[in-house]
C-alpha positions in Angstrom: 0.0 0.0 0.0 2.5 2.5 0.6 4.8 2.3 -2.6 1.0 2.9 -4.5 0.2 5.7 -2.6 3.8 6.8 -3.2 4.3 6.4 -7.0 0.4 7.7 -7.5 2.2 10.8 -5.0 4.8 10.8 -7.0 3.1 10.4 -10.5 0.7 13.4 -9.1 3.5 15.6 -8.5 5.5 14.9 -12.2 2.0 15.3 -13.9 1.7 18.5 -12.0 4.5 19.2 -13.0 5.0 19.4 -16.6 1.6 21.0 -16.5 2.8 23.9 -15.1 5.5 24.0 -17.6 3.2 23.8 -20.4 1.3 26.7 -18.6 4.4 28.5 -18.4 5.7 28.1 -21.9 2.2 28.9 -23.1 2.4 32.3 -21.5 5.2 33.2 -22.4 4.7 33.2 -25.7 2.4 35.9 -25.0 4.0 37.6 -22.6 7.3 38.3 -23.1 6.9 39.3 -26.8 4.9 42.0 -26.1 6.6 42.9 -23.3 9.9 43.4 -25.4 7.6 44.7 -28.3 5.8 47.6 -25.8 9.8 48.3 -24.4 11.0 48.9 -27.8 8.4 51.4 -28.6 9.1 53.1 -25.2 12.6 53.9 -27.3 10.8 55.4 -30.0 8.9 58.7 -30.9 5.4 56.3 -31.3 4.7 55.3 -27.9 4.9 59.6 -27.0 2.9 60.0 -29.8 -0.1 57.6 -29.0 0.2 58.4 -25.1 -0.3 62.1 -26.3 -3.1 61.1 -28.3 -4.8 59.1 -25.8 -4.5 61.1 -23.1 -7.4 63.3 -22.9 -9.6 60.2 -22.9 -7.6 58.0 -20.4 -7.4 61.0 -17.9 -11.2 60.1 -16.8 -9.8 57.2 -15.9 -7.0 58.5 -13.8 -4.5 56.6 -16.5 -1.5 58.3 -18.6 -2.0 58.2 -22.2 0.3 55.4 -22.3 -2.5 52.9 -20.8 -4.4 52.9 -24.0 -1.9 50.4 -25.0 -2.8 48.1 -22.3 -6.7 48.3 -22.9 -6.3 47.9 -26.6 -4.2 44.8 -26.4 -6.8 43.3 -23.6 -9.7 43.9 -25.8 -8.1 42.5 -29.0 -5.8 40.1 -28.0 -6.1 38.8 -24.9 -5.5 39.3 -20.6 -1.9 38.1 -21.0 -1.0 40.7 -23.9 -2.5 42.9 -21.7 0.0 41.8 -18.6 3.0 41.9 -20.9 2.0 45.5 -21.9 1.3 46.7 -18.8 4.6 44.9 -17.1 6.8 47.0 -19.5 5.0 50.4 -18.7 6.4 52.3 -15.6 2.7 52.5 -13.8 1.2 53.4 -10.1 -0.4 50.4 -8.0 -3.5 52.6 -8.9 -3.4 52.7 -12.6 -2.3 48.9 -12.6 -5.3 48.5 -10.3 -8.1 50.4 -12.5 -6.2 48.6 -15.8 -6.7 45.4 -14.5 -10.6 46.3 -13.0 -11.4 47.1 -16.3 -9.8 44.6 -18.2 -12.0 42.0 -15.9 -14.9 43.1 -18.0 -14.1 44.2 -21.0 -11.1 41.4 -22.7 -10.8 39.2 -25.1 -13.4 40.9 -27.4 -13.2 39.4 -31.1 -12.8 35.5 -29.1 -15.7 36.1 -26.6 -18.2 38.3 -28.6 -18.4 34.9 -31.4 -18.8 32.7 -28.5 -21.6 35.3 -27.4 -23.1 34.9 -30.7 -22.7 31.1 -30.8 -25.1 30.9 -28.2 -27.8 33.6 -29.6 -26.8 36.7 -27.4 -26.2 39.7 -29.7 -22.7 40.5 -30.5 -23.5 44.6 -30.3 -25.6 44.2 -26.9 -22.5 41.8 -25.3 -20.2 44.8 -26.5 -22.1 47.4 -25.2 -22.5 46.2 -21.8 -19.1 45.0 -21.6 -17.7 48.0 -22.5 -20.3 50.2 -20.8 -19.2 48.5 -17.3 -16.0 48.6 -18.1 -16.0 52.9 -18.7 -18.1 52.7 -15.5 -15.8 51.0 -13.4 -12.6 52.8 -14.4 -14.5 56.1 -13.8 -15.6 54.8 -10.4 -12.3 53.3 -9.0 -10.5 56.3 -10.9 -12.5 58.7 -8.0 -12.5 55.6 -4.9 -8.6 55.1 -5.2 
């Protein structure tokens, strides 16, 4: 009994095991692209220009310009492109904390909005309200924090 419990112990722990790996390696082919894409374009005139651009807008948010980046990349692509972004930008616990807020309901849009539709839901209403709580929130946690 107790070399059965320990090789099912042991077989537990190596499965475990190489599934966080895969995990791992699965993120970081995410991750760290963007992360070294997003650090690049802090070298560059382009990441000035867009924060400048998006400023005025992200300001109701309590966010720098710069954390458009961040929101576009979690609305396109994904939550992890979105980490990878926002791990390369120099941000406040507070703008990290509003980014990530929002990003909790409004991500993932192209994947989730066709699985929305799959199952009969309109793809403008799941947008709308998506977005809509997502403004909300960022608005509201902009003025709590």
């Amino acid at each position: 009994m107790q070399s059965s419990q320990r090789s099912l112990s042991l077989e537990t722990i190596k499965r475990g095991l190489l599934a966080g790996i895969d995990v791992t390696w699965q993120l970081s082919r995410i991750i760290i692209p963007i992360y070294f894409i997003v650090t690049f374009l802090k070298h560059t005139p382009v990441l000035n220009l867009l924060s400048g651009l998006f400023s005025p807008l992200m300001r109701i948010f309590g966010l720098p310009g710069k954390a458009a980046i961040v929101l576009v990349l979690g609305n396109v692509v994904n939550l992890y492109a979105a980490i990878g972004a926002m791990v390369s930008l120099s941000l406040t616990l507070k703008e990290i904390t509003i980014l990530a807020i929002m990003l909790s309901f409004c991500h993932s849009l192209p994947v989730e909005t066709a699985l929305a539709k799959k199952i009969g839901l309109s793809a403008v209403n799941v947008i709308a309200v998506r977005a809509t709580l997502a403004i909300v929130s960022g608005i509201a946690f902009n003025l709590i924090l």
